[in-house]
Structure formats: C-alpha cells, structure tokens
VOBA-1610 file (N, C-alpha, C; in pm, whole numbers, padded with zeros to 5 digits, always signed):
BEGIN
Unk+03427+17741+20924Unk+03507+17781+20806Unk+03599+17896+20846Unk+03748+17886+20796Unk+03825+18030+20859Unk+03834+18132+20746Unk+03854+18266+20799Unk+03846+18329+20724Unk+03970+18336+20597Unk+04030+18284+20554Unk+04101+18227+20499Unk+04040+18159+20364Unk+03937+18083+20428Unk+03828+17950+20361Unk+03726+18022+20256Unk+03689+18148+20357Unk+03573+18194+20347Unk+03661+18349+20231Unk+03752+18375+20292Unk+03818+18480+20171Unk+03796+18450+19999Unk+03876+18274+20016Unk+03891+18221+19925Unk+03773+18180+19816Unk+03687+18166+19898Unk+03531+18098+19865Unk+03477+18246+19777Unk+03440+18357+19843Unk+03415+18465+19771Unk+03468+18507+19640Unk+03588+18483+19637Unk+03649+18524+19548Unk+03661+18462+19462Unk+03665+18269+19484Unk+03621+18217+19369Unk+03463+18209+19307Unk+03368+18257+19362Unk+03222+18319+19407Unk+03234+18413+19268Unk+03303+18529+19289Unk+03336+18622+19209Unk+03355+18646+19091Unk+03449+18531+19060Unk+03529+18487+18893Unk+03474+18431+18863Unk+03386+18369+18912Unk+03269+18204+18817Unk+03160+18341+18778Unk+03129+18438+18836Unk+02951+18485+18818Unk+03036+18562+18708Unk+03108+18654+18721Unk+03214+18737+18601Unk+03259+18643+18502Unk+03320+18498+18508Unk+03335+18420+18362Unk+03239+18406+18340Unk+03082+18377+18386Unk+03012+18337+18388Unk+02881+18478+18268Unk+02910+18554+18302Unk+02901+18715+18230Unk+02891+18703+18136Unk+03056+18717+18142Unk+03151+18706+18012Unk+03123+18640+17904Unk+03115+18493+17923Unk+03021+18392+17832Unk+02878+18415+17793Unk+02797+18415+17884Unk+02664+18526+17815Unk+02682+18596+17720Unk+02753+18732+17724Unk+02772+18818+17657Unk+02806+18789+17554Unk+02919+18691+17538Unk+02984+18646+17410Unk+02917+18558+17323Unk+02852+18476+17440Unk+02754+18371+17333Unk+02671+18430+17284Unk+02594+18554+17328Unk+02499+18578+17279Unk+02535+18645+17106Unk+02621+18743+17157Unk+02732+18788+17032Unk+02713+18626+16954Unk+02821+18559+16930Unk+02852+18467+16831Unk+02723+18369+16819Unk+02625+18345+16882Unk+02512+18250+16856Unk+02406+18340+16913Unk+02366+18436+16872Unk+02220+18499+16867Unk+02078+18410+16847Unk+02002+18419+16884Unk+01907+18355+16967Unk+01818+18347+16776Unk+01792+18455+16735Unk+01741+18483+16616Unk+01815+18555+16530Unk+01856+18519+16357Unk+01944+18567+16294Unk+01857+18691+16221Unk+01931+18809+16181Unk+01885+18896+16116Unk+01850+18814+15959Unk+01756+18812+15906Unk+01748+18728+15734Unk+01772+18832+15675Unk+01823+18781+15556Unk+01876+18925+15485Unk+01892+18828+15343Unk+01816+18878+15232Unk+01802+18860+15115Unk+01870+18914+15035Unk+01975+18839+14938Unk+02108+18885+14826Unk+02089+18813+14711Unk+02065+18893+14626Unk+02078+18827+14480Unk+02157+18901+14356Unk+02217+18756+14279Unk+02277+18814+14209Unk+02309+18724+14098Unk+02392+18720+14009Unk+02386+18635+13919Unk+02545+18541+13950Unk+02541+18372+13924Unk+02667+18320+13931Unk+02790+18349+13870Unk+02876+18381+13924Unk+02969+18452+13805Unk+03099+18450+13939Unk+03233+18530+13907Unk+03358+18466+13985Unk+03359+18615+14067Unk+03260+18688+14017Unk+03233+18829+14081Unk+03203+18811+14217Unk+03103+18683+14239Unk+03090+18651+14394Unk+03125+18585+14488Unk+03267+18595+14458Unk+03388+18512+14483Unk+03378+18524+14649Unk+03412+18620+14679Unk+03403+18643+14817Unk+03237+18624+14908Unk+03123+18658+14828Unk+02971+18600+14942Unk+02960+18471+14885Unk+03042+18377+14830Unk+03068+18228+14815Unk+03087+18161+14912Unk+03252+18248+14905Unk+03294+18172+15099Unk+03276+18234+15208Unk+03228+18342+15264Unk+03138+18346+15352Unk+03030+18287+15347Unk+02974+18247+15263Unk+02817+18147+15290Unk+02894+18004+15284Unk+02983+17959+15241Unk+03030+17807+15251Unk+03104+17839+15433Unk+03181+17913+15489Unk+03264+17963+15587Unk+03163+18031+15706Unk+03055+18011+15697Unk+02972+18037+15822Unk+02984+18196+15887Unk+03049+18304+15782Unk+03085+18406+15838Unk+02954+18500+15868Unk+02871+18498+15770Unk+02750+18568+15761Unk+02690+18537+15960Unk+02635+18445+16015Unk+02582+18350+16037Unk+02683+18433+16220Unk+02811+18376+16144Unk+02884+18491+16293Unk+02863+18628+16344Unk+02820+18692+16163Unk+02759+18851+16233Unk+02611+18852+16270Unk+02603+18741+16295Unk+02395+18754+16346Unk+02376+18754+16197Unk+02349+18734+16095Unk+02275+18723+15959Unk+02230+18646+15922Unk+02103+18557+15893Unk+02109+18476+15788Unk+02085+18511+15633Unk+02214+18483+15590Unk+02201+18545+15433Unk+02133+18450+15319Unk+02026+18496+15284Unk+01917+18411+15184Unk+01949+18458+15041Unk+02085+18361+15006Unk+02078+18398+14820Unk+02000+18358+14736Unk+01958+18450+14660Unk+01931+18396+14535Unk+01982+18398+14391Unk+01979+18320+14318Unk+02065+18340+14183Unk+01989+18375+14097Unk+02037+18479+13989Unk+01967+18523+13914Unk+02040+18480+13744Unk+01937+18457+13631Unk+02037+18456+13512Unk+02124+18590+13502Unk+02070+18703+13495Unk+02140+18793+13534Unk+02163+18919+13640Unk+02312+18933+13644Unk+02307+19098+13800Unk+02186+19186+13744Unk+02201+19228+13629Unk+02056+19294+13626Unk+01918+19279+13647Unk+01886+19174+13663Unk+01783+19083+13699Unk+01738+19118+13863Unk+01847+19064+13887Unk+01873+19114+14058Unk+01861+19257+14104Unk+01882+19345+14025Unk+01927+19447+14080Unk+01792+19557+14011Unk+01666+19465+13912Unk+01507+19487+13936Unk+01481+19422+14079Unk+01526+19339+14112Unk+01438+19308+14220Unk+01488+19373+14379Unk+01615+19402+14363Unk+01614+19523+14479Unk+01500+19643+14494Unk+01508+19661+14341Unk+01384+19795+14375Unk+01256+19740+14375Unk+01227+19645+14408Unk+01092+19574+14352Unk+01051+19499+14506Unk+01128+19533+14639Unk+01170+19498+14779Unk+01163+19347+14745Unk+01200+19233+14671Unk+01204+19132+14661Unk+01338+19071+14718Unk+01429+19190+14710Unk+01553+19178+14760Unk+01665+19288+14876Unk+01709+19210+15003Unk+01782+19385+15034Unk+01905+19389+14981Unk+01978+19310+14929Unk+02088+19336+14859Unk+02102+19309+14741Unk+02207+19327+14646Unk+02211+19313+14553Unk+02376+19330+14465Unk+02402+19261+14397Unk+02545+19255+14343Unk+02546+19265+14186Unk+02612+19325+14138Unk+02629+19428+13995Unk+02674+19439+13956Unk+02767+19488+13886Unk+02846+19541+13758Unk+02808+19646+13769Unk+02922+19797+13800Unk+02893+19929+13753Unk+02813+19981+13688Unk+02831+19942+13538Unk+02739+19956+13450Unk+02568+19964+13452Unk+02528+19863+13484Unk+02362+19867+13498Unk+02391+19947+13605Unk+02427+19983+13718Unk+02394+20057+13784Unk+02432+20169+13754Unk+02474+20210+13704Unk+02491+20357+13584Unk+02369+20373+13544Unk+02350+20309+13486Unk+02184+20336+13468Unk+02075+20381+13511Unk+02100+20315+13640Unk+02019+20281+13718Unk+02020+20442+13783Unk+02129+20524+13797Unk+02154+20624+13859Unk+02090+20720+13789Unk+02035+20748+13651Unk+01988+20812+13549Unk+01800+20844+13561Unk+01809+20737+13636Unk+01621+20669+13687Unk+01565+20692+13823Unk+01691+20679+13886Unk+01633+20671+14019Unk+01747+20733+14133Unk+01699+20773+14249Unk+01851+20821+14357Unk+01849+20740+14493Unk+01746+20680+14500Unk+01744+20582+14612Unk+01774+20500+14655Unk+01936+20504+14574Unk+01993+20362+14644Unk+02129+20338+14649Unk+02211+20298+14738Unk+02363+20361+14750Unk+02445+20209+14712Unk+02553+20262+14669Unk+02674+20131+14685Unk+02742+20109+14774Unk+02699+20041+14871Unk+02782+20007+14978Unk+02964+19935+14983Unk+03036+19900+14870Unk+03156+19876+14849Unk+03137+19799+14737Unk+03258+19813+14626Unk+03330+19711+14525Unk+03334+19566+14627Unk+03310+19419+14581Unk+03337+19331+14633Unk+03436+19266+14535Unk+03465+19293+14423Unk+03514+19230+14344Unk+03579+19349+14248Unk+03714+19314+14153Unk+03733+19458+14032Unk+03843+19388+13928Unk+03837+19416+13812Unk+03926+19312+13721Unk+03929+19396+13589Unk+04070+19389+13566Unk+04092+19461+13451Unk+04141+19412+13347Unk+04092+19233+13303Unk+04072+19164+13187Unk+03952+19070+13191Unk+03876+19168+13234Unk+03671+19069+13210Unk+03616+19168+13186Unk+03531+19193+13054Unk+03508+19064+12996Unk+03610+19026+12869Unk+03532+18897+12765Unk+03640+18899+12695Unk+03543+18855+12535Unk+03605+18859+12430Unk+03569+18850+12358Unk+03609+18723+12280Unk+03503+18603+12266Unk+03528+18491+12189Unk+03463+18470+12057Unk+03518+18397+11962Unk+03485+18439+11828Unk+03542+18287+11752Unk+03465+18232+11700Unk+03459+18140+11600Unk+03568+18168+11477Unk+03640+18070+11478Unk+03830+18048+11388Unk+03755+18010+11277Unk+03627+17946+11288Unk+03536+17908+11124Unk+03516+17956+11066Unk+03513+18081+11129Unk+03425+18234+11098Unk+03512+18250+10940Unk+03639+18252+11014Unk+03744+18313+10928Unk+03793+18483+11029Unk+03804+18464+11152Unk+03860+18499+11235Unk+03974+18428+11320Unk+04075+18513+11305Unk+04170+18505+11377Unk+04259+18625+11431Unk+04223+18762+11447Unk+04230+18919+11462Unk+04128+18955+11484Unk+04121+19065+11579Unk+04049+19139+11594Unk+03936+19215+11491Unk+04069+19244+11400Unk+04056+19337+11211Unk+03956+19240+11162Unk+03949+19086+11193Unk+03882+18996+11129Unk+03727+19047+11143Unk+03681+19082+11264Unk+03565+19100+11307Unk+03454+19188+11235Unk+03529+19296+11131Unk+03506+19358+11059Unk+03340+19325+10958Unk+03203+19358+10966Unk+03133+19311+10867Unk+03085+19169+10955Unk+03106+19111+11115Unk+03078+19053+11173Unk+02950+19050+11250Unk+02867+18953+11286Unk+02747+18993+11408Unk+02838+18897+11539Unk+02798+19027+11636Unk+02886+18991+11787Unk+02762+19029+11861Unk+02759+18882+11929Unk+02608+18869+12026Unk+02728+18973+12174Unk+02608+18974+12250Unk+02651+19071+12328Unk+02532+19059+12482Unk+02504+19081+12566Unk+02388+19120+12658Unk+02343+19221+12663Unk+02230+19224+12737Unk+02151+19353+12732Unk+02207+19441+12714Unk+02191+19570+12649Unk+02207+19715+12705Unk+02247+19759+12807Unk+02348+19845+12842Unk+02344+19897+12965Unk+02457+19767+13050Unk+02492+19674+13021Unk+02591+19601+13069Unk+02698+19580+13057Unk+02801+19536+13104Unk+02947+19555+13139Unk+02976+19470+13010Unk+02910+19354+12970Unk+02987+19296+12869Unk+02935+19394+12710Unk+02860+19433+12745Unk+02803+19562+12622Unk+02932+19673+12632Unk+02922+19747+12764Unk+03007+19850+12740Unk+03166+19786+12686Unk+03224+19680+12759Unk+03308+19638+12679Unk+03358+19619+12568Unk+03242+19565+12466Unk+03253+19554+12351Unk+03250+19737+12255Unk+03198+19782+12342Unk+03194+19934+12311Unk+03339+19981+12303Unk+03411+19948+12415Unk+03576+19977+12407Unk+03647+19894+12320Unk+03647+19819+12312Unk+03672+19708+12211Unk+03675+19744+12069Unk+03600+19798+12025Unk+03550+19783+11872Unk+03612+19980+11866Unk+03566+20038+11975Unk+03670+20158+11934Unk+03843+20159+11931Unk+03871+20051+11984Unk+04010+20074+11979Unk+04042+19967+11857Unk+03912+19869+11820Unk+04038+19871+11648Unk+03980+19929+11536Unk+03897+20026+11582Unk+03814+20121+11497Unk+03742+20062+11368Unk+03688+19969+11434Unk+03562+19827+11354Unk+03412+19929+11341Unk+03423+20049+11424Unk+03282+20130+11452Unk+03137+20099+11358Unk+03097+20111+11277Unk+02976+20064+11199Unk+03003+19927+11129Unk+03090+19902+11125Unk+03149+19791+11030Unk+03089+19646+11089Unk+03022+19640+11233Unk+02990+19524+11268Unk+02839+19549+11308Unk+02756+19428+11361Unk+02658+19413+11405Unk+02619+19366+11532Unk+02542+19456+11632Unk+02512+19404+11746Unk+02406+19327+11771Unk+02389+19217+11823Unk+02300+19133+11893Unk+02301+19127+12029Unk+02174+19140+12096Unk+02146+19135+12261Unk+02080+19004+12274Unk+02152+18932+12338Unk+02044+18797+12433Unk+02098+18787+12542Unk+02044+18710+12588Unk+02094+18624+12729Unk+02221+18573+12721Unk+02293+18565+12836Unk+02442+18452+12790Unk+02425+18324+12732Unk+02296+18242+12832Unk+02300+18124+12747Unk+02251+18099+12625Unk+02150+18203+12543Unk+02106+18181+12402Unk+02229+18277+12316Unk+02299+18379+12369Unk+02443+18397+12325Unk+02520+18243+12266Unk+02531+18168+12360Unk+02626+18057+12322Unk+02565+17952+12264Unk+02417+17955+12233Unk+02372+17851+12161Unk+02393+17900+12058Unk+02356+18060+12063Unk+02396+18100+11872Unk+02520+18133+11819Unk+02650+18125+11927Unk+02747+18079+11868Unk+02746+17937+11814Unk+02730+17858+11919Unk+02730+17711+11869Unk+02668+17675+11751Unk+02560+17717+11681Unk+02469+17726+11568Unk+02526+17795+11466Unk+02650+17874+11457Unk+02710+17925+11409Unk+02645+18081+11313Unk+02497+18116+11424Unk+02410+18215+11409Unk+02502+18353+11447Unk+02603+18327+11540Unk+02654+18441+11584Unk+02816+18432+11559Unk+02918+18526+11517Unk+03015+18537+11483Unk+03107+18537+11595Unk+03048+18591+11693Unk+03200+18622+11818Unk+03039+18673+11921Unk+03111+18660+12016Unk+03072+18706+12149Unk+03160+18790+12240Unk+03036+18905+12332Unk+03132+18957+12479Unk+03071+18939+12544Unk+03137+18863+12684Unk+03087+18764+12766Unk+03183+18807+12880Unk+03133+18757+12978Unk+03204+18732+13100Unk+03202+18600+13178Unk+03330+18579+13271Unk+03281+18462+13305Unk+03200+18438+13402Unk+03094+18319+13409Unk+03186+18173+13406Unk+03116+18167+13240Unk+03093+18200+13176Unk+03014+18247+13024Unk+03162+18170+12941Unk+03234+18281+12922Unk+03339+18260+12828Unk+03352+18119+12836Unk+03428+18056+12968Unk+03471+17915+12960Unk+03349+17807+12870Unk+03262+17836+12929Unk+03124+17750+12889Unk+03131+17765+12759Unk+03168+17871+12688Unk+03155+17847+12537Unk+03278+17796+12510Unk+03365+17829+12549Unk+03519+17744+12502Unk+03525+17602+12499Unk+03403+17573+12591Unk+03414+17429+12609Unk+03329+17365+12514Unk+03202+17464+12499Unk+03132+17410+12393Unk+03233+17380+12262Unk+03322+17456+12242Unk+03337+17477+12113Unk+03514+17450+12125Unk+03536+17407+12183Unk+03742+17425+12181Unk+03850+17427+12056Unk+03798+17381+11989Unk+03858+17374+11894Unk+03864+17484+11754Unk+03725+17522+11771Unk+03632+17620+11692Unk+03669+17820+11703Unk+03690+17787+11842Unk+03695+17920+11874Unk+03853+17996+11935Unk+03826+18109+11904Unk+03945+18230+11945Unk+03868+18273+12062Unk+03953+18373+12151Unk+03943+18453+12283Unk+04039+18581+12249Unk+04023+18683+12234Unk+04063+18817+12251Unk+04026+18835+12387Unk+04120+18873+12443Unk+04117+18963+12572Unk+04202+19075+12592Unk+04209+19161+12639Unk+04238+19321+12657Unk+04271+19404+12821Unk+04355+19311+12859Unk+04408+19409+12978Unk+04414+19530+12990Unk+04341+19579+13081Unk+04337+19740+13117Unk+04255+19782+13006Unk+04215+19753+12951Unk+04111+19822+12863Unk+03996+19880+12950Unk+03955+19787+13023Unk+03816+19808+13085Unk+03828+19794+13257Unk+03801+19843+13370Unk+03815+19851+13491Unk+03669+19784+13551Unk+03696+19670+13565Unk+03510+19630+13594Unk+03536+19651+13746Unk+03339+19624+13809Unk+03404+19631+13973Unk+03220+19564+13995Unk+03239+19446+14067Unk+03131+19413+14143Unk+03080+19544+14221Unk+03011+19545+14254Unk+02953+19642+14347Unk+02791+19578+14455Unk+02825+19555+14589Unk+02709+19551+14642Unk+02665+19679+14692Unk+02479+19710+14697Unk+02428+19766+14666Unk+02279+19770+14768Unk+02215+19875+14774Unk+02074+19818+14884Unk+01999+19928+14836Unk+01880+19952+14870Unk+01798+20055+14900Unk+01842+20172+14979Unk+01797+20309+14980Unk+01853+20387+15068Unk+01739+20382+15233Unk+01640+20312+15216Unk+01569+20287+15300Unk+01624+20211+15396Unk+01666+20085+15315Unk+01736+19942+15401Unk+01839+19995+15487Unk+01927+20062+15412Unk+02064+20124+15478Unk+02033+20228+15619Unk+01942+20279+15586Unk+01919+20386+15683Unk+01846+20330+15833Unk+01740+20227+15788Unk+01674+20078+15884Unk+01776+20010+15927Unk+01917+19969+15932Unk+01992+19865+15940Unk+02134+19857+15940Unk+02189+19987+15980Unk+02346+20083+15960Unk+02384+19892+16041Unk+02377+19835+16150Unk+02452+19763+16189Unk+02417+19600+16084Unk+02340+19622+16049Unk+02344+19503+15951Unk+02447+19501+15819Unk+02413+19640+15786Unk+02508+19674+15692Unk+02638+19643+15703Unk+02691+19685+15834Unk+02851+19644+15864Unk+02865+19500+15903Unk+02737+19437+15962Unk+02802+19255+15995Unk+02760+19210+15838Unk+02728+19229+15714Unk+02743+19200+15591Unk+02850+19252+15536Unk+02950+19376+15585Unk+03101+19385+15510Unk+03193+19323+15566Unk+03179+19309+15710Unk+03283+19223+15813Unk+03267+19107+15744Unk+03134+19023+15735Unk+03151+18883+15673Unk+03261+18891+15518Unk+03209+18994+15470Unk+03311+19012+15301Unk+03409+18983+15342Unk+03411+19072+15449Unk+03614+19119+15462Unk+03673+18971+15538Unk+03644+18901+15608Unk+03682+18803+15711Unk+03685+18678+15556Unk+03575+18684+15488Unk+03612+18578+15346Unk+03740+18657+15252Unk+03784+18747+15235Unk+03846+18818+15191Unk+04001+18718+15270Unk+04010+18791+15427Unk+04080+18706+15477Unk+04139+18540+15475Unk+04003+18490+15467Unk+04036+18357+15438Unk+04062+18331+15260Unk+04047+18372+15230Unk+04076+18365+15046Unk+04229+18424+15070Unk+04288+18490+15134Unk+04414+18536+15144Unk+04524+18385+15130Unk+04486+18340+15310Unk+04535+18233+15350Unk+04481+18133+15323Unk+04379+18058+15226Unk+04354+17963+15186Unk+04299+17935+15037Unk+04419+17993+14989Unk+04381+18002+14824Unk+04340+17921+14744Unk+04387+17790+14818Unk+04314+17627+14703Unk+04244+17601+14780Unk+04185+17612+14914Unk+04067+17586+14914Unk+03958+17675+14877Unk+03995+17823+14895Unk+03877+17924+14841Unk+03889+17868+14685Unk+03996+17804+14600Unk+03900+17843+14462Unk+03809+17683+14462Unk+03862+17569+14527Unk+03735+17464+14541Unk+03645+17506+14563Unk+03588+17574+14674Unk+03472+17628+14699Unk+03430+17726+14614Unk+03485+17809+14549Unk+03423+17874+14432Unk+03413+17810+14319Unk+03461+17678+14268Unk+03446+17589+14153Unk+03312+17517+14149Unk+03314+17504+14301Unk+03188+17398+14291Unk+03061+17495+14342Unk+03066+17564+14382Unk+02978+17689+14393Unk+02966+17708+14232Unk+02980+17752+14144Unk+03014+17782+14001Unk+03002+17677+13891Unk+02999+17552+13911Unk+03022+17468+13893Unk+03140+17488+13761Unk+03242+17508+13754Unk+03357+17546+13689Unk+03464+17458+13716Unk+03566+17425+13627Unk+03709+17406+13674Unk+03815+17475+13748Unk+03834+17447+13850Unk+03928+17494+13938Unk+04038+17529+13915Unk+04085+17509+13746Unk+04165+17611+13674Unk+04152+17742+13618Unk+03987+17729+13573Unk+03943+17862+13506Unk+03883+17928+13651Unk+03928+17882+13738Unk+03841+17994+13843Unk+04006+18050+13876Unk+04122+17939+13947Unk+04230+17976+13930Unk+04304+18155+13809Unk+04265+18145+13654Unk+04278+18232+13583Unk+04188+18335+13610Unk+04070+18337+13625Unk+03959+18462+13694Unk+04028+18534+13772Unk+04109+18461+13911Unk+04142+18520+13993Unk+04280+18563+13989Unk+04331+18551+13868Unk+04498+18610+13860Unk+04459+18736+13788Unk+04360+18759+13744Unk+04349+18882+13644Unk+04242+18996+13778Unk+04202+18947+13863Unk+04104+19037+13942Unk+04167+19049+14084Unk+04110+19196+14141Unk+04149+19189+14259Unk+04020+19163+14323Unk+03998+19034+14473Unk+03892+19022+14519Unk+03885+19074+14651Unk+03855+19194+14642Unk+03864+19238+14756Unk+03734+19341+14779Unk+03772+19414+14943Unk+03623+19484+14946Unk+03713+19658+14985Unk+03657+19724+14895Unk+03658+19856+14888Unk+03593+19964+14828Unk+03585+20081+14833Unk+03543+20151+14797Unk+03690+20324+14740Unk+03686+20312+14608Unk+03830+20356+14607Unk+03813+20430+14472Unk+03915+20492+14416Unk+03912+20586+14342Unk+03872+20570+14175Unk+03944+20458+14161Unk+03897+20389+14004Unk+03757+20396+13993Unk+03678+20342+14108Unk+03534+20316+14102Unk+03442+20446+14038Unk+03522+20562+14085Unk+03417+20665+14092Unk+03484+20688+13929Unk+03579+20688+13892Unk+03610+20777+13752Unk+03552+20680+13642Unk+03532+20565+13684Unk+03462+20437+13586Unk+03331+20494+13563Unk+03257+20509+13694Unk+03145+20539+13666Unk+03081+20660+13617Unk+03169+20775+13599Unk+03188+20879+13556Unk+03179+20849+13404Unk+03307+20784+13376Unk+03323+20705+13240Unk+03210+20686+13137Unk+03192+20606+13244Unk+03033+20508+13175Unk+02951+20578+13150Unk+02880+20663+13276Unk+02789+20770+13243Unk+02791+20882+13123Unk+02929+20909+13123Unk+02919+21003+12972Unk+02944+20931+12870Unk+02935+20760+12811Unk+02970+20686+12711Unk+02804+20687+12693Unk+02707+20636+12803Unk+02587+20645+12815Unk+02484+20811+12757Unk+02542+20880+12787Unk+02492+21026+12701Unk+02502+21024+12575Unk+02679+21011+12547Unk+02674+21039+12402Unk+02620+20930+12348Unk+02603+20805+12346Unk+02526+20718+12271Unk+02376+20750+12288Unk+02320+20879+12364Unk+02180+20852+12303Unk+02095+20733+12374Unk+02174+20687+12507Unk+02104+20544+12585Unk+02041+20604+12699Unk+02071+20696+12767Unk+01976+20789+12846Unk+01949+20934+12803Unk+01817+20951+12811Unk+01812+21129+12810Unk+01833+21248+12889Unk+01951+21192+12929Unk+01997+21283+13017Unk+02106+21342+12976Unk+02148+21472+13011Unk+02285+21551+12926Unk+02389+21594+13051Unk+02361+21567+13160Unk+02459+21563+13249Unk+02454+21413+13341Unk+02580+21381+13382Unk+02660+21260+13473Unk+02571+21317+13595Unk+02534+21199+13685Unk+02491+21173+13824Unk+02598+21226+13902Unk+02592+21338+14016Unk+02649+21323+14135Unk+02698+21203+14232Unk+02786+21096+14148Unk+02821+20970+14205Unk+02837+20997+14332Unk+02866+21083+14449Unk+02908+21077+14546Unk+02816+21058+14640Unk+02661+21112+14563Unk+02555+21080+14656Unk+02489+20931+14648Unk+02600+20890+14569Unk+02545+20736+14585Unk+02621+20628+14616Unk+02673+20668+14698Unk+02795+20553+14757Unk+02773+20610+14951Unk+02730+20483+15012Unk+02730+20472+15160Unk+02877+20471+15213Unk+02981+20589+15244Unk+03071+20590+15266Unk+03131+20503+15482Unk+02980+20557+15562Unk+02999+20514+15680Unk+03054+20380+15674Unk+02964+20282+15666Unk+02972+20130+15673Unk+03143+20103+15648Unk+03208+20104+15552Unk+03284+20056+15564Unk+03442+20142+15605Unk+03398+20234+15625Unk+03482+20351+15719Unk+03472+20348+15789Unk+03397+20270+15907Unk+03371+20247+16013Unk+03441+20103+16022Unk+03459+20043+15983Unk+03538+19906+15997Unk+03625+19954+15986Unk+03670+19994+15852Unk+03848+20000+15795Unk+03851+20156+15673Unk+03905+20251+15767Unk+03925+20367+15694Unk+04006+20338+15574Unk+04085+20274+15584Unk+04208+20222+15464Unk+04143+20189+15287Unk+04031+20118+15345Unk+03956+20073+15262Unk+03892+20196+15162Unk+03875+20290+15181Unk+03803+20377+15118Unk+03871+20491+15050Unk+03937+20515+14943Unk+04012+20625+14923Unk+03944+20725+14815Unk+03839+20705+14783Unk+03754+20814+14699Unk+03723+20950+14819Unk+03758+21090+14806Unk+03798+21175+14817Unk+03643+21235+14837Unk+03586+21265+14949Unk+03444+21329+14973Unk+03487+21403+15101
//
C-alpha cells in the first residue's frame, strides 16, 4: 500500500469514527433510550391549544418526555391533583390559582400558554325575555365554581351594567350549567369555551351571547410543584421548548393546527377558528399576567372569598429561569 493509499485510508478512518460520534450523540439526543414520563392535566378547552399539537406533533417525545395527559371536567380539578402528587403539571386559569396562592406557596407558574381578552362569555336564553344585558336584571345566571375565571367574569360583567344585587348566582359544573339552561332552570350562563358553543348548539335558536372585549384578560397558565421544578430544571425547559416549537408550528400551519385542535376538542373547526382570533396562543410570561393576578387577588379580599387582607407576593410564584433560559424576549414582568 503507498503512502498516499495509506494517508488516504486514515483519514477516511477518521471521518467515519467522528460521523460516526456525531450520530451517537445526536441519536441519543432525539431518540433517548428511556423517556422522562411526565404527568399533565387539565381540562378540554381551546386553552390547550398549543399541548394539543405538541402531543398530536411528536414534540414532547423530541425533548426526551413522555407526556401522560389527563383530562379533567375541570382546570380546577387538575390543579387538586397537582397538590395531591397525582399530577406534575398542571394547566389553569389565573383565577383558581389566585386562590390557590392564599393557601399555599409551593408552587410556581412556569409560563402563560394561552391569554384572551374575549373568554369567557355570557349566553342567555331570548325566551327568557332577554335580549340586553339590562335584561338580565332579577335573572338566575348559572356560573362555575367559586374562585373561577368564568365566575370572576361574570363579576366584571354585572359591575359594568351595574345589575349588582339585582341577579342570582348559581354554581355547577359546565355540563349541568347547560342542562339547566336547556330545562329552562337557568336564565343565562358564564361559560367558556368549548362550553359556550355546546350550548349554542343545544339551543340556536333560543339563545343570545354577550361578549365583552377587553373586559377581562384571561391567561392559561402551566404550573408544577415547587419540589418538581427544583428535581427537574431540564425537564422543565424540554416541556416549554415542546410549547414553543407547537407555538411555531401553529404559526405556519394554521388549518392544520385548528383540525387538530377540533378533533382533539371535538368542536367545529369554525368555532375553534373564532377562539383563536380573539386569543393570543402563545408561551410567555409578561406583564398583564402579574397585574391580573394582582387584580383578582384584591376582587378576592373585598368579596370576603379569602381571609386574607393583603395580595400574595406574585413574584415568588412565577419560575422565571426556565423560560429565560430559552428565550429572554419571552418574559417581560420586571423582577
């Protein structure tokens, strides 16, 4: 062999064991041998627009995760069973977790996944002898639990057409909400979707929709233990990369992200279409968030719903690393 032969031979020797590396390294990265499991629950709604298509889009799955959802009738539901270790994540509505901040300090918001400033909305029976707001007056308006976004809503709602004692609250579930509209037990509802549509459909002909832009600033929020977070800083970030990379693809593939959120939802791919013209679906952590929850917390005092006379230090409850470590941009609340 000349040295020529033998130059050549080494050196292609060289680049095969180094591509050869290279691929290791990478495969191991993108196909990990064993996935981290990681348990998320939350309730179906257009809030989980984005851990939809990452779990339909295989993104989870790319950061080493396997993400184990579960659905709950409601985010509050879910967000007992975070503290109950039944769950490590969890997805919300501000609100109950306002609450939640009043009870307990052990557990941070890792980013808004979702934020919309016409949900929820208020639907109301034309039988009634409604067709105004003013109508509602001397009305019973089913509502959800305490402590929830479609509650506090109706709270803003009824102060701005200054209806204040003049009506009656009812708490159920969404779906015995819309049976007792349908029964014509309940006068109007505040709901969110995929809720609203479901009663519109029950009832199309029957019913009105008030809705209220900018009235109300909602914001998904995922959420963990302060234990989990502190066990799992890199899990934490291959669960926002997956957000953000569905985020991405919901950018550039807008009719197919809302198919996959229709049939995820089981909804019309028009009313998921309208969800998403009124919300921004994105992942951040940003300034509205913190003055909302500020908001809430002192709407929560003066009503006498916690006994507490001062607002939570929100700042100690938001995991600012995780997603400042991906994308500083993302985060503009001021700490």
């Amino acid at each position: 062999m000349s040295n020529n032969t033998k130059r050549i031979f080494w050196i292609g020797s060289a680049l095969l064991v180094g591509f050869s590396l290279v691929l290791a390294l990478n495969w191991a990265k993108l196909f990990p041998d064993e996935l981290k499991r990681v348990r998320l629950g939350t309730s179906n709604s257009v809030t989980t627009s984005l851990m939809l298509i990452a779990l339909d889009q295989g993104f989870f799955e790319e950061e080493g995760i396997e993400l184990i959802f579960e659905s709950y009738p409601s985010a509050q539901s879910a967000l007992d069973d975070v503290f109950l270790d039944k769950l490590d994540l969890g997805i919300a509505s501000e609100t109950p977790i306002v609450f939640k901040s009043f009870e307990r300090d052990d557990f941070l918001i890792l980013a808004s996944v979702y934020s919309a400033y016409n949900d929820p909305k208020i639907i109301a029976l034309k039988t009634n002898g409604i067709e105004t707001p003013a109508d509602l007056a001397g009305k019973t308006i089913g509502t959800t639990k305490k402590g929830q976004s479609a509650h506090y809503f109706l709270h803003l709602f009824v102060s701005k057409y200054g209806l204040g004692e003049d009506i009656e609250m009812v708490y159920l579930s969404p779906s015995d909400l819309i049976d007792g509209l349908g029964r014509g037990e309940l006068d109007a509802l505040s709901l969110f979707e995929p809720y609203v549509s479901q009663a519109s459909q029950l009832l199309p002909t029957q019913t009105i929709i008030f809705s209220e832009p900018k009235l109300y600033y909602k914001s998904a929020l995922l959420i963990a233990q302060q234990n989990f977070v502190a066990e799992n800083p890199e899990t934490i970030q291959g669960v926002l990369r997956a957000f953000l990379h569905a985020e991405q693809f919901l950018a550039a593939n807008q009719q197919e992200s809302a198919q996959i959120i229709s049939d995820r939802l089981d909804l019309d791919s028009a009313d998921v279409d309208q969800a998403r013209e009124d919300a921004f679906i994105s992942v951040a952590i940003d300034q509205n968030l913190l003055l909302t929850l500020e908001f809430e917390a002192n709407w929560a005092i003066e009503e006498n719903f916690v006994e507490a006379t001062t607002i939570p230090n929100f700042l100690n409850y938001i995991y600012f690393d995780g997603l400042e470590e991906i994308d500083t941009n993302r985060v503009t609340i001021i700490h």
